[in-house]
C-alpha positions in Angstrom: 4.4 5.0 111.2 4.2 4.0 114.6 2.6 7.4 115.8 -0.1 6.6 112.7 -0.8 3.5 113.2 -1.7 4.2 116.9 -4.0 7.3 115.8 -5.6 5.9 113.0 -5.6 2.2 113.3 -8.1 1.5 110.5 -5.9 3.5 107.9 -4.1 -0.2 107.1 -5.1 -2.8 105.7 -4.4 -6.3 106.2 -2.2 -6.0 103.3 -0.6 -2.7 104.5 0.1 -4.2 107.6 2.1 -6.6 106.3 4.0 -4.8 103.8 5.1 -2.0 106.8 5.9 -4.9 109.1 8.0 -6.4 106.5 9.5 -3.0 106.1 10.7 -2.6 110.0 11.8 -6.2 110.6 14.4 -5.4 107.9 15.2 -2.3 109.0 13.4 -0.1 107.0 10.6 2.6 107.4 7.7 2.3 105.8 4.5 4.8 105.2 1.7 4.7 103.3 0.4 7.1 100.7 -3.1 9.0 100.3 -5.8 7.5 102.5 -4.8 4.3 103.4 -7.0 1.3 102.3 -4.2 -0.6 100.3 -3.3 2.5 97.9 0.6 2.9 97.8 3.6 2.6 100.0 6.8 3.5 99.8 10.0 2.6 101.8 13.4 4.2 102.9 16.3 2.2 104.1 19.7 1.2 103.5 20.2 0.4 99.8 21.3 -3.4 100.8 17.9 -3.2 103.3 15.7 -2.2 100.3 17.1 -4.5 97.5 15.9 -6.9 100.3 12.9 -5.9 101.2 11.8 -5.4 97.1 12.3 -9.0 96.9 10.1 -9.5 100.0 7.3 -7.1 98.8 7.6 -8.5 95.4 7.0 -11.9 96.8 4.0 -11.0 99.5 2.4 -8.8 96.4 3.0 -11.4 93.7 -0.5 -13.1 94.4 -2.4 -10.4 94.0 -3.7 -9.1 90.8 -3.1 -5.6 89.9 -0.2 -5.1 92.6 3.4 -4.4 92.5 6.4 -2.5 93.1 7.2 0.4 91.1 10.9 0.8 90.0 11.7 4.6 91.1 15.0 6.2 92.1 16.1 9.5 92.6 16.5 12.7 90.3 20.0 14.2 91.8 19.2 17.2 89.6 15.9 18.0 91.5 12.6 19.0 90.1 13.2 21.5 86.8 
């Protein structure tokens, strides 16, 4: 993310911004998906990091109407 945000500054958002910084000061990374302009982001981390960080997103997103964060985990049995 750091790479991206240095090529293509304008790809974030205010809101972006914040959601990827709250990502990285707990330890997480953070990228967002599609074009930018306050589409989706997703997260990888540490399960304990994550649990915190949806609480923190949850909070920063709660405000704003229409936002959220999706509940998603992983299929161990792979695309069939």
């Amino acid at each position: 993310m750091g790479v991206r945000r240095e090529i293509t500054p304008e790809a974030l958002i205010p809101i972006t911004q914040r959601l990827v910084d709250q990502a990285e000061m707990l330890g997480c990374g953070a990228r967002f998906a599609g074009a930018g302009a306050g589409g989706s982001l997703w997260a990888v981390g540490a399960s304990e990091r994550i649990t915190r960080l949806k609480a923190e997103w949850e909070k920063t997103l709660a405000p704003i109407r229409g936002a959220g964060v999706l509940e998603c985990e992983i299929d161990p049995r792979g695309v069939q």
